[in-house]
C-alpha positions, 0 to 999 in steps of 0.5 A, a space after each residue: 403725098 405727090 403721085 411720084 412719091 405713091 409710084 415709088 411707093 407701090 414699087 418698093 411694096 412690089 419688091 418686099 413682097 418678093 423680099 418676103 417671098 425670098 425663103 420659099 424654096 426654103 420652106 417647100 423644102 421642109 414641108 416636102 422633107 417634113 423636117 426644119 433639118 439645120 434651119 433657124 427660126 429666129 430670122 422669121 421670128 424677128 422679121 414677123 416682129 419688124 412687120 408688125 410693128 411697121 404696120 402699126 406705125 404705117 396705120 399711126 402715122 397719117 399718109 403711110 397707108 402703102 407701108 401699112 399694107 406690104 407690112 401686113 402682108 408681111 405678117 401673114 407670110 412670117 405666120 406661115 413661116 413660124 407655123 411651118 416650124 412650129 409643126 415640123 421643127 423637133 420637139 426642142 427647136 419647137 419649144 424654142 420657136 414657142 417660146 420666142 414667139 410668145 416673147 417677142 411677137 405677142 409680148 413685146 408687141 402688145 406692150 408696145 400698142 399698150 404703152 404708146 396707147 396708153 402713156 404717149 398721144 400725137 407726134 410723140 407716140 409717132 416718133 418712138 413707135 417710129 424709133 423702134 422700127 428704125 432700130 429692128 430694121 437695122 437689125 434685120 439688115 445686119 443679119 447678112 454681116 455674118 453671111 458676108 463674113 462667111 464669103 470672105 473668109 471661105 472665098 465662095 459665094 455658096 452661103 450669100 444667094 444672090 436673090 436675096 442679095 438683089 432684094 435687098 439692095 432694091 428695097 434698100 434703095 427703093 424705100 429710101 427713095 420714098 422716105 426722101 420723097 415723103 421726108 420719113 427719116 424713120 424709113 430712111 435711116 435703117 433702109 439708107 443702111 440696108 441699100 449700103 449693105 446690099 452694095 455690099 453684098 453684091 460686091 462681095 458676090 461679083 468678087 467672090 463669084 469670079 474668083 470660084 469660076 476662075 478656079 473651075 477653069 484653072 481646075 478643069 485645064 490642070 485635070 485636062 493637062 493631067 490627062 494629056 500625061 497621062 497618055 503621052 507616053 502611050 502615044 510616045 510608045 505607039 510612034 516609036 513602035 511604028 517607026 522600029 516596024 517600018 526600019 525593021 522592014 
């Protein structure tokens, strides 16, 4: 690893640690009003799995100590997270929660240690554990394609915050940069995807977001035209009734 490629590298572990840090205000949210309200589980459920199995392919594979150590820290916040549910959650969304984490982040996940432990050895073991990751962070970027959908048909940007949007555009672009530099296709590929959605998003965001201040001012000129109107006549009426007085006089 080239001293520029481990600068890029701790770059892009700066930025997915403020990517993971991104549903705080979520959370404090539901710790202060001790209620997940209308919140889904299944995103943090899915991307504690995507972190666990990207530290165990950063520990596999020699030289990928800095997507080992971001992805850990990965798990712990994505911990947090799911036992924030599993404590606050109603009683069947907390069942729910249970049970997908027992599939998913126990079970596929120390099938797939087991697997690759026990049947694959060397650079075959690298490169499914490496295939599966690539896959899962697909899905992790995709995620936001419902939210963009909801943007353009709604016209508003209230659904798709533009932090999150931000985030993902630089860790996109950020880790792709390292997989080119460290030639890791496996990085590159889903994160390549992930830097072209999050153009994406914050094209959508510039469109969508300028298009609702246009419709503020319009709304704000109509309602001051509308209370021009309103008052004209009173001011009409004032004029004629100081012009009748000075004549009458």
């Amino acid at each position: 690893m080239t001293s520029l490629s481990f600068l890029v590298g701790v770059i892009g572990n700066i930025i997915s640690v403020l990517l993971f840090l991104s549903p705080l205000a979520t959370f404090c949210r539901i710790v202060r009003h001790r209620s997940t309200e209308e919140f889904e589980s299944f995103p943090y459920i899915c991307t504690l799995l995507n972190s666990a199995l990207w530290t165990y392919y950063g520990v596999t594979k020699p030289g990928s100590l800095l997507v080992a150590t971001v992805n850990g820290f990965g798990i712990v916040v994505e911990l947090i997270y799911v036992a924030l549910f599993l404590i606050f959650a109603p009683p069947r969304i907390r069942a729910k929660t249970g049970i997908l984490f027992g599939v998913f982040d126990v079970g596929f996940v120390a099938a797939t240690v087991l697997g690759t432990q026990l049947i694959l050895d060397g650079e075959m073991r690298i490169d499914v554990i490496g295939f599966l990751c690539a896959g899962l962070n697909i899905l992790m970027y995709g995620s936001p394609l419902a939210a963009m959908r909801t943007v353009v048909t709604s016209r508003s940007v209230e659904y798709m915050p533009f932090l999150l949007s931000f985030f993902v555009f630089l860790n996109g672009a950020i880790w792709t940069l390292y997989a080119v530099l460290v030639k890791d296709y496996f990085l590159g590929v889903p994160n390549g995807i992930g830097f072209v959605l999050g153009i994406a998003q914050l094209l959508l965001y510039a469109i969508y977001n300028r298009e609702h201040n246009n419709k503020s001012s319009k709304t704000s000129s109509d309602e001051l035209k509308n209370e021009w109107q309103i008052r004209e006549p009173f001011v009409s009426s004032s004029t004629s009734t100081n012009v009748d007085e000075k004549n009458h006089v």
